[in-house]
C-alpha positions as CSV (number, residue, x, y, z in Angstrom):
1,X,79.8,97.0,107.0
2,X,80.8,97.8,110.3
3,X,84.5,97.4,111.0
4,X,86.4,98.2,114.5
5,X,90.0,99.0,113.9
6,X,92.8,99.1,117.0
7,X,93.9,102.2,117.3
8,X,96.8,104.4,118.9
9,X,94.5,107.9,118.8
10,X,90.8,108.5,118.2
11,X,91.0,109.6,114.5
12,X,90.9,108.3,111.4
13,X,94.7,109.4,111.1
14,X,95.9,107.8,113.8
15,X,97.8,104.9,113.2
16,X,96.8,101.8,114.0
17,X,97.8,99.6,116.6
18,X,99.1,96.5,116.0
19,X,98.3,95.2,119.8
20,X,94.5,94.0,119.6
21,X,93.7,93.9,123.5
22,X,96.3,96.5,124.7
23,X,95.4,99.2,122.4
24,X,94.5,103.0,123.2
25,X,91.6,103.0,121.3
26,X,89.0,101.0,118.7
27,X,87.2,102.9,115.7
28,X,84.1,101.9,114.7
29,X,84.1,102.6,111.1
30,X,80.9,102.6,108.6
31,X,83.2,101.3,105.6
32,X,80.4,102.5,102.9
33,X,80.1,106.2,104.5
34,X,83.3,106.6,106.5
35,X,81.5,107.8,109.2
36,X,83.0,106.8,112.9
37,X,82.9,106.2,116.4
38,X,85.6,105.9,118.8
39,X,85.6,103.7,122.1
40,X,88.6,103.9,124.5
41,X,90.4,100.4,125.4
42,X,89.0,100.3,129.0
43,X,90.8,96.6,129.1
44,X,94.0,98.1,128.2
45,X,95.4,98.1,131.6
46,X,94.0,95.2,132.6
47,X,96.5,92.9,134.9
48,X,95.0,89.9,132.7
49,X,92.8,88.6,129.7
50,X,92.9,91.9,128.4
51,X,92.2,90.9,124.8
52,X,88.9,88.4,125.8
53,X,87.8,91.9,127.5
54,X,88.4,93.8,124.4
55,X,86.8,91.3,122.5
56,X,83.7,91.5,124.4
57,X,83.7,95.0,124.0
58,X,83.9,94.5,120.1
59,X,80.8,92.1,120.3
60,X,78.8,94.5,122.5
61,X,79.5,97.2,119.7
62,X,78.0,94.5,117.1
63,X,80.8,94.7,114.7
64,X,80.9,92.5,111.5
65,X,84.8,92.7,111.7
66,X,88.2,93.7,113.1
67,X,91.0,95.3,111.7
68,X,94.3,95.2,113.7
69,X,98.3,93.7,113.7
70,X,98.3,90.3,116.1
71,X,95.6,88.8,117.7
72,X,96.3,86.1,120.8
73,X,94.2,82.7,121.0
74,X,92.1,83.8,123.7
75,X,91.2,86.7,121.8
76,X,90.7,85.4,118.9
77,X,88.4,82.3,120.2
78,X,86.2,84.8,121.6
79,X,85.9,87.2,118.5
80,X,84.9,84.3,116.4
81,X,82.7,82.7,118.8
82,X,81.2,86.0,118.4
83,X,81.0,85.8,114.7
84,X,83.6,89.1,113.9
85,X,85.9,88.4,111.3
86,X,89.5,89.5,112.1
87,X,91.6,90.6,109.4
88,X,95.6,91.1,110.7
89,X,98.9,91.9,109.6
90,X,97.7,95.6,108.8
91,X,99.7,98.8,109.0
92,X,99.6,102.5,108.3
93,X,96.7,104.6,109.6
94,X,92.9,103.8,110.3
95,X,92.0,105.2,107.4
96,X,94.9,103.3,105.3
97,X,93.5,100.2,106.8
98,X,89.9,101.0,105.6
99,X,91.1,101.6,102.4
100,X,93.3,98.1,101.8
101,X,90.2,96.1,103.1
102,X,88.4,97.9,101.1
103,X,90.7,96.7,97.8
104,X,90.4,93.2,99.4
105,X,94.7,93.8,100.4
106,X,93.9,92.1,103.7
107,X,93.5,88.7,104.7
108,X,91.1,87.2,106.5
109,X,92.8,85.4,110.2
110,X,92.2,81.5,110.6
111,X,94.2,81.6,113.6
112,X,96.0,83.1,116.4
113,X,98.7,85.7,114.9
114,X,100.5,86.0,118.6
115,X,101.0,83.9,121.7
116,X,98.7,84.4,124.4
117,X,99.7,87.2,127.0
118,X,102.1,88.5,124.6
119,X,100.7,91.9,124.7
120,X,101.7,92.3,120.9
């Protein structure tokens, strides 16, 4: 499975960043081999709809899923109109992150986590 995770740096130590659309960075992560890419946030800075940019980013990578801390409505009506599967409320590193979807510890998002424009 392919899995992005929001990310503060472009390692799989960094820590994870709980803001979906206003993070530095997203992982791409091979969860059977471990193996990774990293994409920089261009929508980061964006003076609006920062995570529906992000998103489209995620569904341009073809990802099966997102890892991250919040997710907004906009956000989150565009990555599931896109068929990725968020998974929030995670914490700790990238790798961490792998590791508790991995042991099923995360749960799957049926709705927003944050208000929209919230930045969190």
């Amino acid at each position: 499975m392919k899995l992005a995770v929001s990310a503060t740096g472009d390692e799989l130590d960094a820590q994870l960043d709980r803001r979906f659309g206003r993070c530095s960075f997203f992982l791409l992560v091979d969860t059977d081999t471990m193996e990774f890419e990293t994409i920089q946030n261009s929508s980061r800075s964006a003076s609006g709809g920062a995570g529906v940019k992000a998103a489209q980013t995620l569904a341009d990578s073809e990802v099966d899923g997102l890892i991250t801390g919040n997710i907004g409505p906009n956000a989150f009506n565009a990555l599931t109109s896109a068929g990725i599967n968020i998974f929030t409320g995670a914490s700790g590193t990238v790798k961490e992150a792998i590791e508790k979807y991995s042991e099923e510890e995360l749960s799957q998002a049926n709705e927003p986590t944050a208000d929209g424009g919230s930045g969190k």
